[in-house]
Each structure stands twice: as C-alpha cells, then as structure tokens.
N, C-alpha and C positions, 0 to 999 in steps of 0.2 A: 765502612758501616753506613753513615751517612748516603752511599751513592746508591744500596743496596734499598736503604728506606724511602728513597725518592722514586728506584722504582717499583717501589710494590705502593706508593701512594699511587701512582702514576698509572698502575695498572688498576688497583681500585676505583679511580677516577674516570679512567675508557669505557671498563664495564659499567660502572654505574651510568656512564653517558649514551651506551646501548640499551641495556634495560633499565635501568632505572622507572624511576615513577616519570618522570617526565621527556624520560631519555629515547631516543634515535626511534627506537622499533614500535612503544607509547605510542608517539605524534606518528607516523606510519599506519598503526592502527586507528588514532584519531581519524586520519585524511578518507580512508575507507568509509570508515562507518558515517562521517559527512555525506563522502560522494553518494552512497547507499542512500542516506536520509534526504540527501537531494533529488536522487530521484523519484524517491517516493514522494515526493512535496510536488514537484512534476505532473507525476501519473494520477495524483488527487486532483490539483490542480484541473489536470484537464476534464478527467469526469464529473469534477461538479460545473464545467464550463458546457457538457454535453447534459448534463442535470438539470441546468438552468432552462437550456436551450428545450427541450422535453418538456421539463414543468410550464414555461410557457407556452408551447403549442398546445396543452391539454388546458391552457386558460382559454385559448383564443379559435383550438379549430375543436367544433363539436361533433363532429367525426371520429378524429383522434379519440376524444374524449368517451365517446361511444363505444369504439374501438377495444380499449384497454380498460371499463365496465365490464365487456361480455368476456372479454378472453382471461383478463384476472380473476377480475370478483364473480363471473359466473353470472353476471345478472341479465334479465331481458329485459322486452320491453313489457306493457301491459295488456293483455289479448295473445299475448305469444305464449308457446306450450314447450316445456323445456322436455326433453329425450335424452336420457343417457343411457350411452351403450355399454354394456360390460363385457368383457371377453368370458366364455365358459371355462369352467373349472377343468384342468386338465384331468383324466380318467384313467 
C-alpha cells in the first residue's frame, strides 16, 4: 500500500512539475514571451534612435525642415498659390 501511494505522490509531483503554476512548460512560456518582449525593446529601441536622428536634422537643416512643412502640413510659402487637383467623379 505504501509503495502504491508513493507513486501516485510521485506522479502528482511530475505533473505538477510540467504544468504547474511554476512548472516546466510556465518557465517555457515565460522564455518566449521575454524573447518576444526583447525584441520589441530592440525594434523601439532602434526607431527612436532613427527618431532622434530626424528630429535633429529638422533642427539643424532648414530644407529638411521645409521639406516635411509642405509635404505633411500642406503649407507654402508666402506669394505662393496652392492648386489642388481632384480626380473626376467616375460616370
């Protein structure tokens, strides 16, 4: 009797060390969802290092700066006459 209850502890202890809250397949999915969140740390990382690098050029070249005025915000200059073209209504 005894050896029959050692192993059904012994099996309840394996499984519990598989699934369990803290057990085998848990820390498995922990290792993922890190790697995952490290590369997202990574890929931010670098875009604000390409963000930086942008944000300063529209401090320092006023071309750039002119540049991404007209083409985002739509703005001109003063004496300039803005045109916009619409395609016709299909018929």
């Amino acid at each position: 009797m005894l050896r029959y209850a050692l192993w059904i502890v012994s099996g309840v202890l394996m499984v519990n060390a598989l699934v369990g809250e803290k057990g085998y397949l848990a820390r498995l999915q922990a290792r993922q969802e890190q790697s995952k969140a490290e590369d997202n740390l990574h890929r931010l990382r670098a875009d604000n290092a390409r963000l930086r690098v942008e944000a300063e050029r529209l401090r320092r070249d006023p071309a750039m700066l002119e540049s991404v005025a007209r083409e985002e915000l739509g703005l001109i200059r003063p004496g300039e006459t803005l045109i916009t073209l619409r395609d016709r209504p299909k018929q």
